[in-house]
BADRENZA-484576 format. One line per 4 residues: number of its first residue (from 1); for each residue x, y, z of N, C-alpha, C. Coordinates in steps of 0.05 Angstrom, whole numbers, plus 5000, padded with zeros to 4 digits. Layout:
N
NUM	X,Y,Z,X,Y,Z,X,Y,Z ~ ...;
This chain:
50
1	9639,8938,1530,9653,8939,1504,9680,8925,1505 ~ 9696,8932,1526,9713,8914,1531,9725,8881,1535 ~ 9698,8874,1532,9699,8846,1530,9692,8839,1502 ~ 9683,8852,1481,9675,8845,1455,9711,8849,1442;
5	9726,8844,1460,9757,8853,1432,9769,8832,1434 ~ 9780,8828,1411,9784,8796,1401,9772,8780,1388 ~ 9745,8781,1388,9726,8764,1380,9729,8754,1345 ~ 9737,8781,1336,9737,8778,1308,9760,8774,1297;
9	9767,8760,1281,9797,8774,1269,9787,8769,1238 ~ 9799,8792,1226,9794,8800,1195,9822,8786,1175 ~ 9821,8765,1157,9844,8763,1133,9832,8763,1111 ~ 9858,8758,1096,9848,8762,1065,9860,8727,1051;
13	9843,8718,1032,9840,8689,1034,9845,8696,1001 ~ 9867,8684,0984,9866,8679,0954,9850,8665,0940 ~ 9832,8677,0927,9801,8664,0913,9809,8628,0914 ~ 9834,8621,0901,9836,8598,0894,9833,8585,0906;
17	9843,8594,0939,9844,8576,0959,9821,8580,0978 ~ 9803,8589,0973,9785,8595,0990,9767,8575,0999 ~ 9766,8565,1025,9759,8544,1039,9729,8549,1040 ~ 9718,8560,1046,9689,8568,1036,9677,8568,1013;
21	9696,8552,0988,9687,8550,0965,9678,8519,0968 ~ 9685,8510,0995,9685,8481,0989,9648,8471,1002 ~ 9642,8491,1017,9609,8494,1025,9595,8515,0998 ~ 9602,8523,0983,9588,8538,0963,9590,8534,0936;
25	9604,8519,0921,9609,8518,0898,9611,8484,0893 ~ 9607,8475,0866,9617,8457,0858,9650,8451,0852 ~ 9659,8427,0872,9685,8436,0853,9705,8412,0847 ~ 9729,8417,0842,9751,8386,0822,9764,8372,0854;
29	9764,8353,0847,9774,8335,0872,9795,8346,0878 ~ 9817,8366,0868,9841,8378,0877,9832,8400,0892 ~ 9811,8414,0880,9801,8431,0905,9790,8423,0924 ~ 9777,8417,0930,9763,8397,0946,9781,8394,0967;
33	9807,8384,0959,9834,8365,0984,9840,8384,0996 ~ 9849,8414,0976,9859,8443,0978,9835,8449,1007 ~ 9814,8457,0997,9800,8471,1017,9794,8452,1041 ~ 9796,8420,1043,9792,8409,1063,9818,8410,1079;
37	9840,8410,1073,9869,8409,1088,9872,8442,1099 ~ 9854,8465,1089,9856,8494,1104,9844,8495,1125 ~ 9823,8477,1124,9797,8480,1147,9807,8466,1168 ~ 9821,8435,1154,9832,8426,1179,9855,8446,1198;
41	9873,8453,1183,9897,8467,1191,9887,8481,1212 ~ 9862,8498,1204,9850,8523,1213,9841,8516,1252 ~ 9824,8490,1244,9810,8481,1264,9842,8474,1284 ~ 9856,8459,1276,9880,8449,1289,9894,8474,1311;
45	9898,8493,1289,9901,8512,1299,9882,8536,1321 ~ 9860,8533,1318,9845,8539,1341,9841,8524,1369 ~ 9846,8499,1364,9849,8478,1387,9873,8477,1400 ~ 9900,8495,1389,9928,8498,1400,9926,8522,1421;
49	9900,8540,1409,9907,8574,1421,9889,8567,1446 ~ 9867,8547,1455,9859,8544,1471,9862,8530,1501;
């Protein structure tokens, strides 16, 4: 059990910005930039913690 901690981490994401709208929904080229510049951030940031 002790090795399963960490694995997950839980946030809360504002509908508007929700980067997962950009694999599920149709959407306006401003969203689009929006949710592609979180994912990057996101990814960038997982490649710093490692």
């Amino acid at each position: 059990m002790s090795q399963l901690q960490k694995i997950v981490a839980l946030s809360t994401t504002e509908a508007d910005k929700n980067p997962a709208d950009m694999l599920t929904k149709v959407l306006i080229i401003d969203k689009l930039k929006l949710c592609s510049s979180s994912v990057e951030s996101l990814l960038e940031s997982r490649s710093i913690e490692k």
